[in-house]
GUKOLDO-349978 format. One record per residue (C-alpha): x, y, z. Coordinates in Angstrom, 3 decimals. Layout:
<sites>
+----------+----------+----------+
!       px !       py !       pz !
+----------+----------+----------+
!        X !        Y !        Z !
...
+----------+----------+----------+
</sites>
This chain:
<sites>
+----------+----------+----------+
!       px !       py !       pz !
+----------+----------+----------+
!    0.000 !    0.000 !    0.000 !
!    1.162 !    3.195 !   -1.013 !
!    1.964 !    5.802 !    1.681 !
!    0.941 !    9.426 !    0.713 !
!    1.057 !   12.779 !    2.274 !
!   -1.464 !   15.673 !    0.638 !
!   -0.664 !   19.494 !    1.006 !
!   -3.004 !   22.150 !   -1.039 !
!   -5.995 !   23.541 !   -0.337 !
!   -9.469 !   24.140 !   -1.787 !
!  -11.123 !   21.697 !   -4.668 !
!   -8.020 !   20.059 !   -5.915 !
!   -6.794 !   19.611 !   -2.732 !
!   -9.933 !   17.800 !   -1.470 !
!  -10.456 !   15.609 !   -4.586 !
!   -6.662 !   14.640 !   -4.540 !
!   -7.569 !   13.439 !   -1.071 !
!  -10.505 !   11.717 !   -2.270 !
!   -9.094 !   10.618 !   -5.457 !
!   -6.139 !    8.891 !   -3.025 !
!   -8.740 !    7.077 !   -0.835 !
!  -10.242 !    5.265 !   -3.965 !
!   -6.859 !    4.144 !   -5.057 !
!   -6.804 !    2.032 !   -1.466 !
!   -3.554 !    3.997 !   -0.283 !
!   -2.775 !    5.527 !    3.104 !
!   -2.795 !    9.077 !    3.660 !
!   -0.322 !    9.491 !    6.516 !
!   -0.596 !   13.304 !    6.752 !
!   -2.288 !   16.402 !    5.276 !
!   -1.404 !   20.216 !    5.446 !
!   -3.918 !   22.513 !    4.550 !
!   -3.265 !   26.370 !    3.659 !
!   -4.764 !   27.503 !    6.936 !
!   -2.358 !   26.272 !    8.958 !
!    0.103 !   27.859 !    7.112 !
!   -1.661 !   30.915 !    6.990 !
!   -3.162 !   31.488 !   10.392 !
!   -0.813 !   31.722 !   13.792 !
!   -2.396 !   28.206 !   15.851 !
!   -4.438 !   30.142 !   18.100 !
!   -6.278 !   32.266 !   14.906 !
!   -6.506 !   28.728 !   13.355 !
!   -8.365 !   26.702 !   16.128 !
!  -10.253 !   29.586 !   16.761 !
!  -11.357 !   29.860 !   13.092 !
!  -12.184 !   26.001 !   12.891 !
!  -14.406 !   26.176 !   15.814 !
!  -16.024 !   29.025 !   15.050 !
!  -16.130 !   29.134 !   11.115 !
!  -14.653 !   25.603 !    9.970 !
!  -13.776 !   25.733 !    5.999 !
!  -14.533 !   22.971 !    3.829 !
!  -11.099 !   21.614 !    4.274 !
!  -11.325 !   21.248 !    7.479 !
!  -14.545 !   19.580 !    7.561 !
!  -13.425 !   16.982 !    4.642 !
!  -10.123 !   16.232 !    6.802 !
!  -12.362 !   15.783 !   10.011 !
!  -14.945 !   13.790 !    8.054 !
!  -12.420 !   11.151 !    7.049 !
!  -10.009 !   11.331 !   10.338 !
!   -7.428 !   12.245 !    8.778 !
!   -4.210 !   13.366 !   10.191 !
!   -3.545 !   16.458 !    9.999 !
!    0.429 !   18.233 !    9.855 !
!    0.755 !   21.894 !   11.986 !
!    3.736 !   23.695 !   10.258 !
!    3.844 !   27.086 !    8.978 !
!    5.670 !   26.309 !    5.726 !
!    6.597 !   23.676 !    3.645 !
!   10.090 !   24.657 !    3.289 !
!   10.018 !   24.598 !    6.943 !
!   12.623 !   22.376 !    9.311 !
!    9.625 !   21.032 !   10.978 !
!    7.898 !   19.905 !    7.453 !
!   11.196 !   18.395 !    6.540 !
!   11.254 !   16.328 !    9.619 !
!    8.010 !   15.553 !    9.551 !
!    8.431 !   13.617 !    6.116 !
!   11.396 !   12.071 !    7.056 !
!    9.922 !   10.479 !   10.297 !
!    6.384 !    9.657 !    7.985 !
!    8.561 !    8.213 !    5.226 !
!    5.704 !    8.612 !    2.378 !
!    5.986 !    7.226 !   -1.192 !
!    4.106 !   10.328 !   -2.315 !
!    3.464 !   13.427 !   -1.474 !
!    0.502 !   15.073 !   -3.195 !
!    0.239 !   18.878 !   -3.946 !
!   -3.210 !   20.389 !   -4.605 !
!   -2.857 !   24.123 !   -5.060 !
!   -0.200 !   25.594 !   -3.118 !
!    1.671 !   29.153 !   -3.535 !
!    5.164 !   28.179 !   -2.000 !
!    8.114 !   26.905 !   -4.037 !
!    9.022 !   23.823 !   -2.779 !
!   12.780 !   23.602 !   -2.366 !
!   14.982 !   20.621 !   -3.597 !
!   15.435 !   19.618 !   -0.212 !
!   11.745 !   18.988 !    0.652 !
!   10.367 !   17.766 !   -2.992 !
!   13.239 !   14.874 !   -3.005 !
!   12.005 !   12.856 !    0.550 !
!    9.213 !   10.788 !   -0.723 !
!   10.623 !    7.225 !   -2.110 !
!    9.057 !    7.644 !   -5.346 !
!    8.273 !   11.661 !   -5.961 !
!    6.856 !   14.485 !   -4.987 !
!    3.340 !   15.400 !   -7.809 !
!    1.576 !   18.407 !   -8.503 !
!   -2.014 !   18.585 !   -9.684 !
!   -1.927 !   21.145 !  -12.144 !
!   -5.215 !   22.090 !  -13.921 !
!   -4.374 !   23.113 !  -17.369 !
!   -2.603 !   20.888 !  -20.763 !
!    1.012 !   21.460 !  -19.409 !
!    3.302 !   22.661 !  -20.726 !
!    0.887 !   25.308 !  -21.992 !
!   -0.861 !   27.794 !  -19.711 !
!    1.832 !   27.778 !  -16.376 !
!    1.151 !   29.732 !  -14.051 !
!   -1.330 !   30.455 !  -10.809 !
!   -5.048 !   30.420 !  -12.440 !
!   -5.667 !   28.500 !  -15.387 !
!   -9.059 !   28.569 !  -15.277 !
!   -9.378 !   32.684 !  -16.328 !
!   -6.847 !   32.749 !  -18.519 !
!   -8.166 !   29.420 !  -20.933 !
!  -11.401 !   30.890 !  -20.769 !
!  -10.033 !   35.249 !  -21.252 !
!   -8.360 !   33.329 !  -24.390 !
!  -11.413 !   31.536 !  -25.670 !
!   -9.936 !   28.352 !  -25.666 !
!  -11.956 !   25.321 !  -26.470 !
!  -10.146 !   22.924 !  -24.270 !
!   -8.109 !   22.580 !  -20.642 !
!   -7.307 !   20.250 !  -18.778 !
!   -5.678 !   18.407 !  -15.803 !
!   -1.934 !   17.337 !  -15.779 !
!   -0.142 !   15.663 !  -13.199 !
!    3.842 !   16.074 !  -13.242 !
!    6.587 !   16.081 !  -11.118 !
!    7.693 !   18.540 !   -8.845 !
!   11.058 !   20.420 !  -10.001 !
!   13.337 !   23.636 !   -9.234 !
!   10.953 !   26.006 !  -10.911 !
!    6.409 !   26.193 !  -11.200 !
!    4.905 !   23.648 !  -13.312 !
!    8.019 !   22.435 !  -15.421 !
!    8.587 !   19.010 !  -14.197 !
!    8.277 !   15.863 !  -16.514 !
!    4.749 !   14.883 !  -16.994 !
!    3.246 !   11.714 !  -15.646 !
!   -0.416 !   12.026 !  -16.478 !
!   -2.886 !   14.129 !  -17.773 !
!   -6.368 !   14.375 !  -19.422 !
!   -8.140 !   16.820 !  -21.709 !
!  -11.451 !   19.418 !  -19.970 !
!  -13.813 !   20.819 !  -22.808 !
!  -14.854 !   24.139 !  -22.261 !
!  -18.260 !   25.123 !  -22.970 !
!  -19.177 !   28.697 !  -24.528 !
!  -21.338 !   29.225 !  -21.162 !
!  -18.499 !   28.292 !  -18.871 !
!  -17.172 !   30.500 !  -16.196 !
!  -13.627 !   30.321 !  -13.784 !
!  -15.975 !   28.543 !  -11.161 !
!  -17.791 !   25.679 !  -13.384 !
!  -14.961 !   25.136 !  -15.523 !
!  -12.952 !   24.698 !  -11.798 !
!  -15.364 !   22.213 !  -10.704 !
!  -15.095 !   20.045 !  -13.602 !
!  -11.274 !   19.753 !  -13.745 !
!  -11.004 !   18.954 !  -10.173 !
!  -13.505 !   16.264 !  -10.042 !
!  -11.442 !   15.141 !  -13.221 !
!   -8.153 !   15.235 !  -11.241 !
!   -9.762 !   12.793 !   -8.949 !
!  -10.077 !    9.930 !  -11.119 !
!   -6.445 !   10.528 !  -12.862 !
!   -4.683 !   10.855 !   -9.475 !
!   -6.512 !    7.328 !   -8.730 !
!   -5.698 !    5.800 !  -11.874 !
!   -2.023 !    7.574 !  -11.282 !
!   -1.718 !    6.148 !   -8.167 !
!   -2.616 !    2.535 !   -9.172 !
!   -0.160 !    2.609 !  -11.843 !
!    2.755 !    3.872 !   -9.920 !
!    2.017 !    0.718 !   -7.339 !
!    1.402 !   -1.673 !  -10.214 !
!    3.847 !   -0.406 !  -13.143 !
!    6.596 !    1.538 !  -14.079 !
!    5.199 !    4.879 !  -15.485 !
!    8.854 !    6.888 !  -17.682 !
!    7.687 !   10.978 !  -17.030 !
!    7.327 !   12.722 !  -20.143 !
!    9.823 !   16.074 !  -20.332 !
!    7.648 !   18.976 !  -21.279 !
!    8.558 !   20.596 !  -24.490 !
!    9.892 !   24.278 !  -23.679 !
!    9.044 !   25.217 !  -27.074 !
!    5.318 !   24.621 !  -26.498 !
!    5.218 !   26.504 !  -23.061 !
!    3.298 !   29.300 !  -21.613 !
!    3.229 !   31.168 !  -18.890 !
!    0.463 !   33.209 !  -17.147 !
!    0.376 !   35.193 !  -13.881 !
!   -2.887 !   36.318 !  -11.723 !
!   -5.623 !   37.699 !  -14.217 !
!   -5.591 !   41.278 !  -14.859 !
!   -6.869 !   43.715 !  -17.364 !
!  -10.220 !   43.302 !  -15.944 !
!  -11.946 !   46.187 !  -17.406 !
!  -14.224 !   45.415 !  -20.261 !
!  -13.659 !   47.652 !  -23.742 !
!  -16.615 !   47.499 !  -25.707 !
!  -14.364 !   48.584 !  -28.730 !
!  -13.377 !   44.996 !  -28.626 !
!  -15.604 !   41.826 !  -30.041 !
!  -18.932 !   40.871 !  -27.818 !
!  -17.296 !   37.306 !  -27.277 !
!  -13.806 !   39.161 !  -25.929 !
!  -16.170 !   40.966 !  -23.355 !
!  -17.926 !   37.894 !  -22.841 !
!  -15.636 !   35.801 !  -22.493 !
!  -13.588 !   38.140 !  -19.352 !
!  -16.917 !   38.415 !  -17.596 !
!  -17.081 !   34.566 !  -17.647 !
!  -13.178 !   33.990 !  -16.922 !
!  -13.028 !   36.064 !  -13.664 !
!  -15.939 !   34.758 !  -11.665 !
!  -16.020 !   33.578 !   -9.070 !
!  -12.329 !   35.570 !   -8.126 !
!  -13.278 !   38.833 !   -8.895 !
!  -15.705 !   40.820 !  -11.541 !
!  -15.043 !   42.650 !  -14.451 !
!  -16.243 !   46.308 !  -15.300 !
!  -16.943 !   49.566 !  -16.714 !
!  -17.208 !   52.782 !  -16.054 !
!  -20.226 !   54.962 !  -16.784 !
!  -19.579 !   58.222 !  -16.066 !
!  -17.016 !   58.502 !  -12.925 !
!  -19.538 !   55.428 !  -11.466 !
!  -18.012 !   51.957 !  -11.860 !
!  -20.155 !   49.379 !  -12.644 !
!  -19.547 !   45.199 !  -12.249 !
!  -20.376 !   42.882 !  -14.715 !
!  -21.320 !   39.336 !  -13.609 !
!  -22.541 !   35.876 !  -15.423 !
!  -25.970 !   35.723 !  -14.135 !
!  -27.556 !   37.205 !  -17.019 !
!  -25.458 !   37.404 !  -20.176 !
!  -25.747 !   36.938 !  -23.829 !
!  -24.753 !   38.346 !  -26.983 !
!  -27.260 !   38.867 !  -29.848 !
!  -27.881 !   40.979 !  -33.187 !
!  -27.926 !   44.704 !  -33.115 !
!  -31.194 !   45.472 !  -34.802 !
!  -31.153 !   49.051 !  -33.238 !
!  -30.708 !   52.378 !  -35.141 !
!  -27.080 !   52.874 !  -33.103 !
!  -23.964 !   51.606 !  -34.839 !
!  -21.186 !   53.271 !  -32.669 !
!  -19.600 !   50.960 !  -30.121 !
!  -19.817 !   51.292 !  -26.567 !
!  -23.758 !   52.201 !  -27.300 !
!  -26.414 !   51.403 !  -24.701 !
!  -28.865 !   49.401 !  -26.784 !
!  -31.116 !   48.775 !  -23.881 !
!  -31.268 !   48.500 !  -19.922 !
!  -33.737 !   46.603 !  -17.477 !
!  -33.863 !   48.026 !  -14.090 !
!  -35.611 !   45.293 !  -12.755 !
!  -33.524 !   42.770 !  -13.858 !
!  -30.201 !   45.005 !  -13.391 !
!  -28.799 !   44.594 !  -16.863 !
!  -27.519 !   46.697 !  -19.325 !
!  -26.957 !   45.781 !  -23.115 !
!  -23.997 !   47.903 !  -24.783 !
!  -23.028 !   47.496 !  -28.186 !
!  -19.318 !   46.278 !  -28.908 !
!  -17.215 !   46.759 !  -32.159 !
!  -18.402 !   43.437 !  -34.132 !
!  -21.830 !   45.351 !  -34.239 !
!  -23.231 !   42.588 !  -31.655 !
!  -25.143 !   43.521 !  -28.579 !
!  -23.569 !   42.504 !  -24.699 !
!  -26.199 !   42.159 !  -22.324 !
!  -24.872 !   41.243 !  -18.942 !
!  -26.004 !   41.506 !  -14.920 !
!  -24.774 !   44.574 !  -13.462 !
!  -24.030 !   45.718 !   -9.966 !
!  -23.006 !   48.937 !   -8.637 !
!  -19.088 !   47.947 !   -7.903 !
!  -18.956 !   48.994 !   -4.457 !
!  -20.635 !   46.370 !   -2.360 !
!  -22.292 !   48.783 !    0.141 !
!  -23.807 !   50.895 !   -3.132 !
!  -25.433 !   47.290 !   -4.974 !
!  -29.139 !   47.503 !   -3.103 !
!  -29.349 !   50.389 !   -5.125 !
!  -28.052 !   49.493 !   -8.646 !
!  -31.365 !   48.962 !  -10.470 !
!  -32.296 !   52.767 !   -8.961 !
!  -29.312 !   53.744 !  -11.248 !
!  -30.048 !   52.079 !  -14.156 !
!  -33.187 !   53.648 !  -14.203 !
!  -31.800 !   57.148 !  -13.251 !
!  -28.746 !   57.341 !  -14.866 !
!  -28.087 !   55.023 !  -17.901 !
!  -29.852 !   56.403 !  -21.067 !
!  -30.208 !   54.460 !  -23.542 !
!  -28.561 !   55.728 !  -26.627 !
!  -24.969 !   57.280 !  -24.746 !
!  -22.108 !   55.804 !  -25.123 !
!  -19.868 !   54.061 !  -22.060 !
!  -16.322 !   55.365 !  -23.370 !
!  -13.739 !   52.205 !  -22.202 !
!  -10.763 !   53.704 !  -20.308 !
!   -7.657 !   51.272 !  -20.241 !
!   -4.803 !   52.416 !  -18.712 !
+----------+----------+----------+
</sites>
C-alpha cells in the first residue's frame, strides 16, 4: 500500500484526497493552507467558530492532519522524514518547494496542475483558458522540479470548455477530473513503471494572476464575454459609466444581433432596471447584455435605482484602459 502525504488547499486539494482514498492507499498526513496561513491560536479559533470545507473533509475522514507554517520549513522536513511517504501530493499551493523537501518521498513528490502542461503555467488556469477563448483545458499531473509547473509529466487528461463556462464551473469540472487521474495515477505507480514525459519548452506558456479586468466594448462581444465569464467567481469585471463603476457578472449574459438604429460601439442598446442589466453594443456590431451591480458592495441595493436614473439608452460608455 502506497503511503501518501497531501498538502493544497481548496477543490483540488480535497479531490486529490478523495481521489487517493479510492486508489486504497494511506494518507499518513495532510497540510492545509490555513495552517500555514493562520498563527495556531487564529486557526483553532477559526475552525471552531467558522470551519472551511477543508477542514470539515479532513475531520470527516479522520485524517491526520500536519501543523507547520511552511513547507520549506525544518519542521515539514522532519516531519516527512519520520512519515517516510511514497508520495506526497500537492493540490494548489503558492510556495516553491525547495529541492530539499520535494526529493524525501521514495518515489516523488506530484503536482495537480489544472491546465494541458506545458501550456498555460502559471497560478489560475481557469481565467486565462477561458479570457483566451480556448476550447479545451485540462488536468496534468507532473513532477515537482526547481521552478512552477516544469517538471516531466506523468499524467494528464483533456477538460472541454463550454461557450457558457465560467472560472468557477470550468474549476469544478477539472477537479472532479483530477480525482479519477490521481486514482488511476496512483494505481499505476504501485502496479507499473510509469517513464515521465519532459515537457517541451518550445510549447510553453506562462500566465500570472488575471488582470486587465476592465471590459472595452471597442473589442468583439465574445472578448467581453468571455472576461466576464473567466473572472468569476475571483473577482468581476467592469466599466465605467460616467465617474460610477459598474460590475459585470454571469448571471444574465448573452450576446445577440444589433437590430437598433445605433452603430457606434460602446452604445447602450437597452437596460432593465428590474432585472439590473444593461446591453452595450461592442465593435463586431453585436449587442452585450450582462447583470450589473453597482461595484462597491455597500452601493449594490441600489443598482437597479441607477439604471433607471442614470443610464440612457442611446450614450455611449467610453472604455478607459490604462
Amino acid at each position: 500500500m502506497l503511503k501518501v502525504v497531501i498538502i493544497g488547499y481548496g477543490g483540488m486539494f480535497t479531490n486529490l484526497i478523495a481521489g487517493t482514498l479510492d486508489a486504497n492507499c494511506e494518507i499518513a498526513g495532510v497540510l492545509r493552507k490555513e495552517t500555514v496561513k493562520y498563527p495556531p491560536f487564529i486557526r483553532k479559533l477559526k475552525d471552531l467558530i467558522n470551519p472551511s470545507l477543508d477542514y470539515n473533509y479532513i475531520k470527516s475522514y479522520n485524517l491526520p492532519e500536519i501543523n507547520v507554517r511552511g513547507v520549506n520549513t525544518k519542521e515539514f522536513k522532519n516531519i516527512l522524514l519520520r512519515l517516510n511517504p511514497d508520495i506526497v501530493l500537492v493540490g494548489s499551493w503558492g510556495e516553491k518547494i525547495k529541492k530539499e523537501i520535494y526529493d524525501i518521498p521514495k518515489i516523488a513528490t506530484i503536482n495537480a496542475h489544472p491546465s494541458l502542461l506545458p501550456k498555460y503555467r502559471g497560478p489560475n488556469p481557469y481565467f486565462w483558458t477561458i479570457r483566451n477563448r480556448e476550447q479545451t483545458s485540462g488536468v496534468t499531473f507532473h513532477l515537482v522540479d526547481s521552478d512552477f509547473d516544469t517538471g516531466a509529466i506523468l499524467a494528464q487528461e483533456e477538460i472541454k470548455i463550454f461557450p457558457s463556462d465560467t472560472g468557477k464551473s470550468l474549476k469544478e469540472r477539472t477537479v472532479l477530473v483530477a480525482r479519477g487521474v490521481v486514482c488511476e495515477l496512483l494505481n499505476s505507480l504501485r502496479e507499473d513503471i510509469i517513464i515521465p514525459l519532459r515537457q517541451r519548452e518550445d510549447k510553453a506558456s506562462y500566465y500570472s494572476h488575471p488582470d486587465g479586468l476592465e471590459l472595452d466594448f471597442n473589442n468583439t462581444s465574445e472578448d467581453n464575454h468571455a472576461l466576464i465569464r473567466a473572472i468569476y467567481p475571483w473577482d468581476e469585471a467592469f466599466f465605467f459609466h460616467n465617474n460610477t463603476c459598474l460590475a459585470a457578472c454571469p448571471d444574465i449574459l448573452e450576446i445577440k444581433e444589433n437590430d437598433s438604429e445605433f452603430k457606434k460601439a460602446g452604445s447602450v442598446i437597452d437596460t432593465d432596471y428590474k432585472k439590473k442589466t444593461v446591453s452595450i453594443l461592442c465593435a463586431d456590431n453585436k449587442v452585450l447584455t450582462m447583470s450589473v451591480k453597482l461595484y462597491r458592495k455597500c452601493d449594490r441595493p441600489f443598482t437597479g435605482n441607477y439604471i433607471k436614473r442614470d443610464i440612457k439608452k442611446g450614450e455611449v460608455i467610453e472604455s478607459v484602459i490604462y
